[in-house]
KOLGU-419469 format. One record per atom (N, C-alpha, C): x, y, z. Coordinates in steps of 0.1 Angstrom, whole numbers, plus 2048, in hexadecimal, padded with zeros to 3 digits. Example, Ala and Ser with C-alpha at 12.3 -4.5 7.8 and 13.67 -1.06 7.14 Angstrom:
8847C784E/87B7D384E/8847DF84E/8807EA847/8897F5847/88180084F/
REM end
This chain:
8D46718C4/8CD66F8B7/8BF66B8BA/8B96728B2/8A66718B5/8A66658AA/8A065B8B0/89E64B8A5/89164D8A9/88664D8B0/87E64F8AE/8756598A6/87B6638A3/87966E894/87C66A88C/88A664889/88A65C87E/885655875/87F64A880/87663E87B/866647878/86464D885/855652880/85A659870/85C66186D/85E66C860/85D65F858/86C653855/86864B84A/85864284A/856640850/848638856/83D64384C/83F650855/83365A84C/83465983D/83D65D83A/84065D82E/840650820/84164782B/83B635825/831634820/82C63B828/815639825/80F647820/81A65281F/81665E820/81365F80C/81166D80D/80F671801/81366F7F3/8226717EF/83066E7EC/82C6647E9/82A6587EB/82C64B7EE/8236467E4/8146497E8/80C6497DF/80E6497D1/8156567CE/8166577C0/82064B7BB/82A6497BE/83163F7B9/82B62F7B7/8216317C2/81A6247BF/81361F7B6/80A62C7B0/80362C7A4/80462E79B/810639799/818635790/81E62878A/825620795/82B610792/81F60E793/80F60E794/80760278F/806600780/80461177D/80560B76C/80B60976A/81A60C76B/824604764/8225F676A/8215F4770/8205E3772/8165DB768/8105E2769/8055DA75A/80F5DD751/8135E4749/81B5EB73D/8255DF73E/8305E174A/83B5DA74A/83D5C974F/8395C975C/8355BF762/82E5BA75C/8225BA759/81D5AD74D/8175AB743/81E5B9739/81E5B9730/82C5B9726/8335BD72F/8425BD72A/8455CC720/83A5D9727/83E5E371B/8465E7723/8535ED719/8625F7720/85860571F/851607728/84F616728/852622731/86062572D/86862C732/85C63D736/85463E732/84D64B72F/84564F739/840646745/838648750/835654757/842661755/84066975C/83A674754/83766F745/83467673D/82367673A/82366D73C/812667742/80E66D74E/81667175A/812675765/81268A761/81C68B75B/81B69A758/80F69D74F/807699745/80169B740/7F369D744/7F2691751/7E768F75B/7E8699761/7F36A2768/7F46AA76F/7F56B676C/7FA6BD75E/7F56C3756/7E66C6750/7E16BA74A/7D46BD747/7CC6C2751/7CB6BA75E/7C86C476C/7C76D076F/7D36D676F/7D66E0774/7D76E8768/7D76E575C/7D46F4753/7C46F574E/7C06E6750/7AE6E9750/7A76F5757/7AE6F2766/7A66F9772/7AE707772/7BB70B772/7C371477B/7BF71C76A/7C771975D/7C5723755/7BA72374B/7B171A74C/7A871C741/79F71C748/79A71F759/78D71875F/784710760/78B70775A/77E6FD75A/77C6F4767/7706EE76C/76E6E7774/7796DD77B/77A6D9785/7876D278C/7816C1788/7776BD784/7746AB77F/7786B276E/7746BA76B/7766BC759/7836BB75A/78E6BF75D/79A6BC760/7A36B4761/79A6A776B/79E69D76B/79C69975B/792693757/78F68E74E/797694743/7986A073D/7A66A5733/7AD6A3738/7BA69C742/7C5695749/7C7688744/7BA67F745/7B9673740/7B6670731/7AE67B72C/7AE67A719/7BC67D716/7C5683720/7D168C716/7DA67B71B/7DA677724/7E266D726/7E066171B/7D465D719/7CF65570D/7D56596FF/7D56696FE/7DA66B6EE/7E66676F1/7ED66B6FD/7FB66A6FD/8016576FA/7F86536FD/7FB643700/7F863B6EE/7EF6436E8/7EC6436DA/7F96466CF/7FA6526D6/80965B6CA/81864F6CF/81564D6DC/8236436DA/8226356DB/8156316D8/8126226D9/81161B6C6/8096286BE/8086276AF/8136206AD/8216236AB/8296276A3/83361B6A6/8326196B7/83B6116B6/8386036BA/8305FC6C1/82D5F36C5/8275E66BD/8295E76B1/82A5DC6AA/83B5D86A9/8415E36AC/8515E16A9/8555DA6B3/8615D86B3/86A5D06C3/8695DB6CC/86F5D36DA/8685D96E8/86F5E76EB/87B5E86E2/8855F16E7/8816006E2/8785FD6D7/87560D6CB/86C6136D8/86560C6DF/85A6126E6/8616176F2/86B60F6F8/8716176FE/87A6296F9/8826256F3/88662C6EE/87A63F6EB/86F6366E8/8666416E2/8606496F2/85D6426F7/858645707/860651711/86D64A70D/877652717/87966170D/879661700/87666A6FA/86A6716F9/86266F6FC/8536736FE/85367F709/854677714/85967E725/85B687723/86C689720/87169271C/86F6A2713/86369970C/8616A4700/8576AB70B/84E6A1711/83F6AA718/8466B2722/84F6AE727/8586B7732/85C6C572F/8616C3720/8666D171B/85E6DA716/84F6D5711/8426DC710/83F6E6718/83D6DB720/8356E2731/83C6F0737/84E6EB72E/8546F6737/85B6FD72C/855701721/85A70C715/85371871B/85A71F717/85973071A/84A73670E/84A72C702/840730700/82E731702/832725709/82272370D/82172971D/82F72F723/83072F733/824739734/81A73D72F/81374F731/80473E735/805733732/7FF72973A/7FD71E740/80D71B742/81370F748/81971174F/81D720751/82972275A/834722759/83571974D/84771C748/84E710754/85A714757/86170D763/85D70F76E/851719772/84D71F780/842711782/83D70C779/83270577C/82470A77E/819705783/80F70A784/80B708796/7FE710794/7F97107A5/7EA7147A1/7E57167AC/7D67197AE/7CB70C7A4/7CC7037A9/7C76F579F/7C36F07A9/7C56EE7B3/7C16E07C0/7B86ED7CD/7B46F47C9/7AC6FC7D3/79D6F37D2/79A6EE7C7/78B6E67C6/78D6DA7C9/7986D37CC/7986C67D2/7976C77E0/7A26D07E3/7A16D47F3/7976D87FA/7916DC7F2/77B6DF7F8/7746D37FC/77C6CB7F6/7716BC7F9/77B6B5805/77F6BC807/78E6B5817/7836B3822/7806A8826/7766A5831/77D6A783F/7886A8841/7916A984B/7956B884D/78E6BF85A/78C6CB85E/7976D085F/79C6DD85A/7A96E4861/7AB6E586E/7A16E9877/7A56EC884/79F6E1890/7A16D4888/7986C8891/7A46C889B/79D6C68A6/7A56BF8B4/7A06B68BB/7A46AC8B7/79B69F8C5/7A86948C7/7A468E8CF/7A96878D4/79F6788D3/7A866A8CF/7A365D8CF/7AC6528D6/7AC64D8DE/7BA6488DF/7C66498DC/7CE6418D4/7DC6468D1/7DA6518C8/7CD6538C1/7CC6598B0/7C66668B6/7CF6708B1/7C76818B7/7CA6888AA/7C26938AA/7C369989C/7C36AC8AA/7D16B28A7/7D36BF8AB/7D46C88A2/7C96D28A0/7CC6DD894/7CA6D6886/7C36CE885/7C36C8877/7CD6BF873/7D36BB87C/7E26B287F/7E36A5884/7DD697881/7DC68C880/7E8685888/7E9684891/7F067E89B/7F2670899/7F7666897/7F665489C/8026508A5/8016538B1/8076508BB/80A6408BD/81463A8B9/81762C8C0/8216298C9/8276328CE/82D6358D8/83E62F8D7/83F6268CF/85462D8C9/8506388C0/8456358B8/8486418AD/8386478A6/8366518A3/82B65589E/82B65D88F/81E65D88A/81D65F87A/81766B883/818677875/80F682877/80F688868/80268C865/7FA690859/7F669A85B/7F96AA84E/7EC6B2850/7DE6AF84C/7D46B784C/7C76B2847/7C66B2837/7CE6B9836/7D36B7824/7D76AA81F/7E06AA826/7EA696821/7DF68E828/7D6690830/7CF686831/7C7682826/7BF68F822/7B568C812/7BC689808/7C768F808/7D46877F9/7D76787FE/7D6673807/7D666680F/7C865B80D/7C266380E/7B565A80E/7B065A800/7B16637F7/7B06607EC/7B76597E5/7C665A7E6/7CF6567DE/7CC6467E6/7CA6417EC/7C86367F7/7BC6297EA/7B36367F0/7AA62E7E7/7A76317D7/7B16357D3/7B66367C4/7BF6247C1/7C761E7CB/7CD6167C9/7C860D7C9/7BB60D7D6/7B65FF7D7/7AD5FC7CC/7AB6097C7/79E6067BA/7A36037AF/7B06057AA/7BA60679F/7C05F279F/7C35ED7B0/7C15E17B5/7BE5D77AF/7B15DC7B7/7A55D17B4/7A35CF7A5/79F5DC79B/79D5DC78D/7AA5D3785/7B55D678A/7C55CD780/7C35BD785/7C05BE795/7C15AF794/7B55A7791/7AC5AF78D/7A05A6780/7A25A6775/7AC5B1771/7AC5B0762/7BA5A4761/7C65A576B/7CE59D769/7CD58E76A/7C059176F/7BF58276E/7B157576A/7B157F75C/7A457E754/7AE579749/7A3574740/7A8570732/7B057E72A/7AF58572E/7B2594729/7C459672B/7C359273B/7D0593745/7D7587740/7D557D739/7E1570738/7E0573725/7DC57A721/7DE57C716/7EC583718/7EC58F720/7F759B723/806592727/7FE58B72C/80E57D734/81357872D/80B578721/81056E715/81557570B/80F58370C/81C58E702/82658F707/82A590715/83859071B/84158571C/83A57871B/83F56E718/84656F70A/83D56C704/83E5696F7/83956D6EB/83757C6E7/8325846DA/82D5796D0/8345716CA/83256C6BE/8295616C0/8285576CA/82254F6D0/80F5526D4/80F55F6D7/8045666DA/7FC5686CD/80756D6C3/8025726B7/7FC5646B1/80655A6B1/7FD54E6A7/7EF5456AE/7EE54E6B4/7DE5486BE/7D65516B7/7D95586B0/7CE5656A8/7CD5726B2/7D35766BB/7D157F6C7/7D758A6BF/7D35996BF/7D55A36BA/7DF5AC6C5/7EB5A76C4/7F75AB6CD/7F85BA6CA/7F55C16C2/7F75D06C3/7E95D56CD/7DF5D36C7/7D45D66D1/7D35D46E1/7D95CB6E4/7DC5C66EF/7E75C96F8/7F15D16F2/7FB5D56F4/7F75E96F7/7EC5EA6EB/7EA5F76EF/7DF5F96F6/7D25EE6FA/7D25F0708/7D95F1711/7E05EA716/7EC5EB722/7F45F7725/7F85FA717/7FE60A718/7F561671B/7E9614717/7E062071A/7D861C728/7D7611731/7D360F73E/7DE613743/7E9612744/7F361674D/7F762374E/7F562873F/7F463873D/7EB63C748/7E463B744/7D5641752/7D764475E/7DF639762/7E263376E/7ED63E773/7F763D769/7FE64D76C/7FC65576A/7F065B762/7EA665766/7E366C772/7DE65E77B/7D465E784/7E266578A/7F165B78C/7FB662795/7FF66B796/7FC67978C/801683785/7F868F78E/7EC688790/7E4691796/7E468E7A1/7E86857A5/7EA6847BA/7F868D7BA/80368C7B3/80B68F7B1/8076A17B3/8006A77AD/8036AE7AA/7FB6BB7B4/7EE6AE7B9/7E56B97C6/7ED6B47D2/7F36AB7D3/7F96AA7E0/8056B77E4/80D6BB7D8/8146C57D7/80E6D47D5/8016D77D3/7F96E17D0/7FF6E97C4/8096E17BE/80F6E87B0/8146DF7A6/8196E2797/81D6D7792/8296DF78B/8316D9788/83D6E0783/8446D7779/84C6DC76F/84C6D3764/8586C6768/8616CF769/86E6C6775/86C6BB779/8606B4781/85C6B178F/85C6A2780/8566A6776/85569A770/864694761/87169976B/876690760/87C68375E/88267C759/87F66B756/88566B761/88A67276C/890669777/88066577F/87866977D/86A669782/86665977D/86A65676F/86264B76D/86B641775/87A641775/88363B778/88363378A/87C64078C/87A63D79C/86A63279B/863635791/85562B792/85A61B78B/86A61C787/86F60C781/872607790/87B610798/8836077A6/8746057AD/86C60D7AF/85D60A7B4/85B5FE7B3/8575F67A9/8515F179F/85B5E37A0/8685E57A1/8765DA79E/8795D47B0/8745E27B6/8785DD7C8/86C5D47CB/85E5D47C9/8545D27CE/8535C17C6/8575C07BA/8535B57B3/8495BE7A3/8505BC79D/8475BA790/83A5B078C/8325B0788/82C5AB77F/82259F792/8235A779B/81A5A97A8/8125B17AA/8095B17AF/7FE5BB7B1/8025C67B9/8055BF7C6/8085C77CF/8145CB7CF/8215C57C8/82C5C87C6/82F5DC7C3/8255E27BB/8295F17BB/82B5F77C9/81E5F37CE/81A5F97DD/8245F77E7/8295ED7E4/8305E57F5/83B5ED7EE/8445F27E1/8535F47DC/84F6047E2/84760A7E1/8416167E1/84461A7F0/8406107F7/83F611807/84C61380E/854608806/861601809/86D60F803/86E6107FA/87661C7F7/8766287FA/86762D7FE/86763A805/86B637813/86562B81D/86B62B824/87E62B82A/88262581F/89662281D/89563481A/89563880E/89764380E/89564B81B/88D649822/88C65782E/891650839/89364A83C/89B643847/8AA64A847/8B164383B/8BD647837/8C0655835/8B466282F/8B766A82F/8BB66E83F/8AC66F846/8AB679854/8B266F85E/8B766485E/8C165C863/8D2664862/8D266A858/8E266D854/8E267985D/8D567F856/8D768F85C/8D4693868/8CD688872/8CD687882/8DB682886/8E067C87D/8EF675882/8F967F884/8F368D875/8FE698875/8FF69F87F/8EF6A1880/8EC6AE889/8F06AA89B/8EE6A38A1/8F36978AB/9046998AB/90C69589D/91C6978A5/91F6868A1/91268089F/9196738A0/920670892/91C675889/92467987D/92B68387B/93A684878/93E695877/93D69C86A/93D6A5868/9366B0858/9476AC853/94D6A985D/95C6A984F/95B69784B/95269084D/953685845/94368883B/93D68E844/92E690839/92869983E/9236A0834/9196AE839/90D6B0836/9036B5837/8F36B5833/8F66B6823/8FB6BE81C/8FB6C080F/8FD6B280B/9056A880F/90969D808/90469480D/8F7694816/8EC688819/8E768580D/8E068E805/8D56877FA/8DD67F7F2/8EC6837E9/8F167A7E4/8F76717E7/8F866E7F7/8F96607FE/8F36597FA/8E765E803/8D5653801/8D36527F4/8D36567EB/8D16517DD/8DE6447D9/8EA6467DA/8F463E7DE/8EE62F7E6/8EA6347F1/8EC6287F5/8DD61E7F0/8D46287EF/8CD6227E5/8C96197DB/8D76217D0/8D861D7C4/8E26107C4/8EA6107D4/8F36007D3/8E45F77D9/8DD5FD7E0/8D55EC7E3/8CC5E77D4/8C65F37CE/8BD5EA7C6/8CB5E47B8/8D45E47BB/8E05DC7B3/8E15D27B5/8E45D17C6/8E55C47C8/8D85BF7C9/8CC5C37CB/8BF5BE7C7/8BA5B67B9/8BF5BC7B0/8C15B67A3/8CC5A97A4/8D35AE7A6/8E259F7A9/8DA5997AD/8D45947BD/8D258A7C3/8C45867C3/8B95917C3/8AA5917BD/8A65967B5/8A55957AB/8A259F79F/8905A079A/88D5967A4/87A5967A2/87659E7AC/87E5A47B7/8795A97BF/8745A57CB/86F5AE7D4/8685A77E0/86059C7DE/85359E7D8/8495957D5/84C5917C8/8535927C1/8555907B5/8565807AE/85657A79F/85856E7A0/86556F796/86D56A797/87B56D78E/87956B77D/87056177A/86956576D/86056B768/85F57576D/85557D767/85A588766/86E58C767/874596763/87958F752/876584753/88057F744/874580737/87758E733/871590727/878591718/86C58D710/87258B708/86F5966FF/87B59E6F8/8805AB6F5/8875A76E5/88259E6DD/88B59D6D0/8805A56C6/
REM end
């Protein structure tokens, strides 16, 4: 059994592409949830929309690849508007409730047969990320050699000798951007979280009513937080969606947002770095456990009559879904987490 492929593949995939999105996705929610205490089940609905407005700006109406962006991030804002109006003066649960219903609806949009002649319908879209990939500073047919670090064919080598990462020149630019998409998304939360602005938010999650009799306009405040974190998944909608050079309606249903909660629940809530490090930490478990099983199958050291490739994925999701259980049992703040700052108040 190759343990050395193993470890490298989960390793890549830790820091790789994939990973990214989850991260930035759990940053907004972490503002939202973590320390604001909004249930917004709808995350991936904010990411479709960003990823959408994208890709039907450029691929079916031609417009410019930045004009794009920007109708991604206006549509994520209305979207944060239509479900922030209605319910967020009410208790914590209507907004949930309204969110996870939101998703859902933009999901079925994207993928009705009648707009398919510009969305694609279920096929998805394509031809959108051709103008980002022009600005790829990393050459297709570079070959050099640096020490352990060599780049063959456009192929990013990091040689450490149990185990090595390798990148195309593509996942490198969805890497470096999405990279410095985080640290700037970072730097910007943990000024605001920890401004007069940010302990205002601490003190909606704490205590709604408490907040309110200090004169603080708890809906306004509340729908900032929902419409920064929206953005935020929007920004993830669109890494999301050039890293795959397509977007497809599927790719965003609530199990999308579901996976940005365990992000967000493994790493620590209502931490800065808590998205990033759950982000790191899960993609890594996940690919370990996957290409772990399936080197075990392929090897003999496992036999196909107790498990077979078909029934790896619903392992690893399995075995998955028992640790962040007992994660909750025994840590429920998470890695970096602090155990009160999951106790919200929800009346």
């Amino acid at each position: 059994m190759d343990w050395q492929f193993v470890f490298s593949q989960a390793l890549t995939q830790a820091i790789g592409p994939t990973m990214l999105v989850y991260a930035l996705g759990a940053i907004g929610l972490n503002l939202q949830f973590g320390y604001t205490g909004l249930l917004n089940f709808g995350q991936a609905a904010f990411a479709a929309v960003g990823a959408y407005g994208l890709a039907l700006s450029v691929a079916a109406f031609g417009l410019p690849f930045w004009l794009g962006i920007i109708i991604g991030l206006g549509a994520a804002v209305i979207l944060a508007l239509l479900m922030g109006i209605p319910t967020l003066r009410l208790r914590a649960d209507y907004l949930a409730i309204v969110t996870i219903a939101a998703a859902e609806i933009v999901r079925r949009l994207f993928r009705a047969t009648v707009w398919a002649e510009h969305t694609g319908g279920s096929d998805g879209m394509r031809e959108f990320s051709d103008p980002f990939f022009e600005l790829n500073p990393f050459p297709p047919d570079a070959t050099w050699t640096l020490g352990f670090i060599s780049m063959d064919s456009g192929r990013l080598i990091v040689d450490f000798g149990l185990f090595d990462l390798q990148y195309s020149n593509r996942d490198l630019w969805v890497m470096a951007v999405g990279w410095a998409l985080i640290a700037i998304f970072l730097g910007i939360l943990g000024l605001l979280v920890h401004s007069p602005w940010g302990r205002v938010l601490k003190g909606i999650r704490e205590d709604e009513e408490a907040v309110r009799s200090l004169g603080k306009n708890v809906f306004a405040y509340k729908m900032q937080a929902l419409v920064i974190g929206g953005l935020i998944g929007a920004v993830a909608g669109f890494v999301f969606a050039l890293a795959r050079a397509n977007v497809q309606p599927d790719a965003f249903s609530t199990d999308f947002t579901f996976y940005f909660y365990i992000v967000l629940i493994l790493g620590g809530a209502a931490r800065l770095f808590g998205p990033v490090l759950g982000a790191a930490l899960f993609w890594f478990l996940y690919n370990i456990f996957a290409q772990g099983l399936s080197e075990a199958i392929n090897s003999g050291l496992i036999s196909t009559d107790i498990i077979n490739q078909t029934q790896v994925g619903p392992l690893v999701f399995f075995l998955l879904g028992l640790g962040m259980v007992l994660l909750l049992i025994f840590r429920p703040q998470g890695i970096l987490g602090n155990r009160r700052e999951l106790m919200l108040d929800v009346r």
